[in-house]
Structure formats: C-alpha cells, structure tokens
C-alpha positions, -999 to +999 in steps of 0.1 A: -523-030-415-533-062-428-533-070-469-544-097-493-519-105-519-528-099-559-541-133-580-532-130-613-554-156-628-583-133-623-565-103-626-572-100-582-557-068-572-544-061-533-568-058-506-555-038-478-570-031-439-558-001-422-572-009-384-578+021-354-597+021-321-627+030-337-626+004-368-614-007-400-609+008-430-606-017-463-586-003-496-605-012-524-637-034-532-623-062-549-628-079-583-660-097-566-683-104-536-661-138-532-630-119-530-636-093-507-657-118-484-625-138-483-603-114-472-629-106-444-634-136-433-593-135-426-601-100-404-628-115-385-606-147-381-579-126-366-605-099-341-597-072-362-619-039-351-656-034-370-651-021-407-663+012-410-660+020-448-643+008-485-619+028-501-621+030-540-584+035-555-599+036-586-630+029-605-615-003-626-636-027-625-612-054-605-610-027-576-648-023-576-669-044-582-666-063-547-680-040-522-715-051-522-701-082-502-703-056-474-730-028-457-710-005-453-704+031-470-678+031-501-656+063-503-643+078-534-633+104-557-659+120-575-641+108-610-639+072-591-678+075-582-685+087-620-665+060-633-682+033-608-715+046-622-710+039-660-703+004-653-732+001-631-752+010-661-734-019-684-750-053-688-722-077-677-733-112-701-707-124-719-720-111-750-727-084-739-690-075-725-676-090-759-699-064-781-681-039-755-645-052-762-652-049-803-668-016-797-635-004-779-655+003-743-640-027-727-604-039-727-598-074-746-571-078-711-604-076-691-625-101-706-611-137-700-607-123-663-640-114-660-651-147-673-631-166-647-635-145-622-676-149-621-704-177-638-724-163-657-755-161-638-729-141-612-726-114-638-758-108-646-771-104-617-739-085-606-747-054-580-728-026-586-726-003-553-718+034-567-697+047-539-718+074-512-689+088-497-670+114-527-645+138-528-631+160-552-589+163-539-589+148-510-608+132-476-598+120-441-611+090-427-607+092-386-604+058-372-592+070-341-557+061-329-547+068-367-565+093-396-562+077-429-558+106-457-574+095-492-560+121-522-558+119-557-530+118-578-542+107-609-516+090-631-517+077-673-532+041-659-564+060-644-571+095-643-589+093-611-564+072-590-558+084-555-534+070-531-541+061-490-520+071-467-519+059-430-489+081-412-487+068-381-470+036-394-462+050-425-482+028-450-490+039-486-517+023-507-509+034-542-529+013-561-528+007-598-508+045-600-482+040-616-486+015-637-485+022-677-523+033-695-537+001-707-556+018-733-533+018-765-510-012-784-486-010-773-491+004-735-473+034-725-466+057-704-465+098-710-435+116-697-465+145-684-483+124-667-455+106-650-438+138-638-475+152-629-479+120-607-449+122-594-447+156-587-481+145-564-463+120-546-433+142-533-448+149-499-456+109-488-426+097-471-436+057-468-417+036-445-440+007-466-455+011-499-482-011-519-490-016-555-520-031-560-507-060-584-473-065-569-474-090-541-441-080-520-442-049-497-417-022-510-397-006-484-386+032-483-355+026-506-373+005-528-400+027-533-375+054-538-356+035-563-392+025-583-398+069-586-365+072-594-362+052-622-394+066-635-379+101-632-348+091-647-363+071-679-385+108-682-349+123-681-338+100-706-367+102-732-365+137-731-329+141-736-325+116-764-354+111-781-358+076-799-328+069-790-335+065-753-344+032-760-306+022-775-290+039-744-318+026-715-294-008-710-268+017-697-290+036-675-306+010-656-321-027-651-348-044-669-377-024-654-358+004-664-356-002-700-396-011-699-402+025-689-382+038-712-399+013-735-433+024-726-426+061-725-417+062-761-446+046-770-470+074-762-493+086-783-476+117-804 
C-alpha cells in the first residue's frame, strides 16, 4: 500500500495505492490532474505494477475531480457516479462557483480552495470523468494476490461514502466517513447517522486505517479508540441531553468533547 499525505492549503485529501500481481488500484481521484499525476509519478518512480482503475470514496469535489490525469476506468457508487455527474454539468469560473456559494449549491469552505487549487483557465476548461464502473452496495476489485472490496457506508459528511478494504494486509481506506456534515453552521454530526455508520463498520477489523484528511496512519487501537468515542459521545447526548456538553470534559479528551459538540448541534 502506498499513500499520499493530505495538503491542507488546497483542501488535498489522501491518495492511497493498493498494489497486486495484476496492478494497481488508486483510492480516490484527487482535487486535480496535478495532484493525482504527482502521486503517480511517485508509483512509477518506485516500479509499482500498471494501474488498473480509480476508486471514488465519495463524489466531493476534492476526491474527484483528478482522475482525468489518467486512462483508466473510475469505479464508484451509483450515488458517487450521480453526484460526480451534477458537477460535471456546473461551470467552474469563478463567478460562476461564487453565484453557486450565494445560491447555497456550493460550500463558502470550498471556494478559496478551489481558487488555489487551479488558474482559472484550469477550471474552465476542467474535464470532469463521470465514473464507468458503479455499484449500488458493494464491488470487488481482483488485483490478484489481493481482492480489494469497495462498500458503502454512507455517513452525515456524504451520503454516498463507501470505505476500501484490502484484507490481506488489513488496510482500510475510510475516506471523508466520519467526519461531521459540512452542510449547516455550525457542523454537526447526527447521533443516527453516526450509529448507522458505525453499525456498517462493525465487520472491518483494520490492522491500519486511513482518513482521507488526517496524515498519520491509525493503528487498530487507535482506530478503535476514534469509534469509540464516537459511540460514547452518541451514549452521552442521548443520555443527557444539552447537558452532554457540560459533562463531555469528564468523559473524554478534546476530540471527544468536539463530538459531543457537533452531535448537539444537529438539526432538530
């Protein structure tokens, strides 16, 4: 498995490589051409096997709109694909994305990213590649030595997010899944769709685990710590309301209180 660590000045997310006898899978497109060409230009450095295909985690635009930096079939969910095709249709000028941001279609997070990320004669002559390959639950991706499973779990931050699993070293890509909905002020997260999502991602037993803007690796424990306090900030919120909040300090760490923080800030 090779990866590319997150950038935050553009909002970069990880780029993974799951490699087999018979080639290379890549998780997720990138934020642009220039990203995703970068990271394979580190592959090729290092002899890795032919890629074979692109894995969409999600249809955000800073996990998508890479791929066309490569010939080579994108695989998705059919939510993913949908998602991938509305922005396709989209003019990306920067007037155009800013008429987007006031009409509430765009996030204001997403704009000074986008403008850094790409000129302007980048954007509008962007290519969008609509992934070929969908799926409604789930899809295998045989790369020999290793079969990579792609299944969706969904999740507040995206509603189509799946999560790549590799088992024969253990290695789950879990993209942007658990992070908060981006789509309110404040964020937040919903105590459904946390224990939906992690109900989801009972059966994965990682030895390694990947978040797509978190540049250290987790290992098993810390992954299992990171669900845990998700399920125990649900717990909490449920239990004692708005006061959650007042008792999180208690109950856990900083990321803890956050949760607890973003959980009560749901919609109601």
């Amino acid at each position: 498995m090779d990866r590319f660590t997150p950038d935050d000045r553009t909002d970069r997310p990880v780029l993974g490589a799951i490699r087999g006898t018979a080639g290379t899978l890549i998780v997720d497109g990138g934020a642009s051409p220039a990203h995703l060409a970068a990271f394979v230009a580190e592959l090729v450095a290092h002899d890795r096997p032919p890629i074979v295909g692109i894995a969409l985690t999600h249809w955000h635009w800073d996990h998508s709109f890479g791929s066309a930096a490569l010939d080579v079939p994108v695989i998705a969910s059919e939510q993913t694909a949908a998602g991938v095709a509305v922005q396709a249709g989209y003019s990306w000028d920067e007037a155009a994305i800013r008429q987007r941001v006031d009409d509430g279609l765009e996030l204001a997070f997403s704009l000074p990213h986008l403008l850094e990320e790409f000129t302007e004669d980048q954007r509008t002559s962007l290519r969008i590649v609509v992934p070929q390959i969908t799926f409604a639950e789930s899809h295998q991706v045989d790369l020999g030595d290793t079969t990579v499973e792609l299944r969706w779990v969904g999740g507040d931050h995206a509603y189509d997010s799946i999560v790549i699993w590799e088992p024969e070293d253990r290695v789950l890509f879990l993209g942007d899944a658990l992070y908060q909905c981006l789509w309110g002020d404040p964020v937040y997260l919903t105590v459904a769709g946390t224990r939906a999502l992690l109900e989801r991602l009972a059966p994965f037993d990682p030895a390694f685990a990947l978040e797509s803007h978190d540049p250290d690796v987790a290992d098993a424990a810390t992954y299992a710590m990171r669900l845990d306090e998700l399920r125990r900030a649900c717990d909490l919120v449920e239990q004692d309301g708005d006061d959650a909040l007042r008792l999180a300090p208690d109950h856990g760490g900083e990321w803890f209180v956050e949760n607890v923080e973003q959980l009560l800030s749901a919609p109601r």
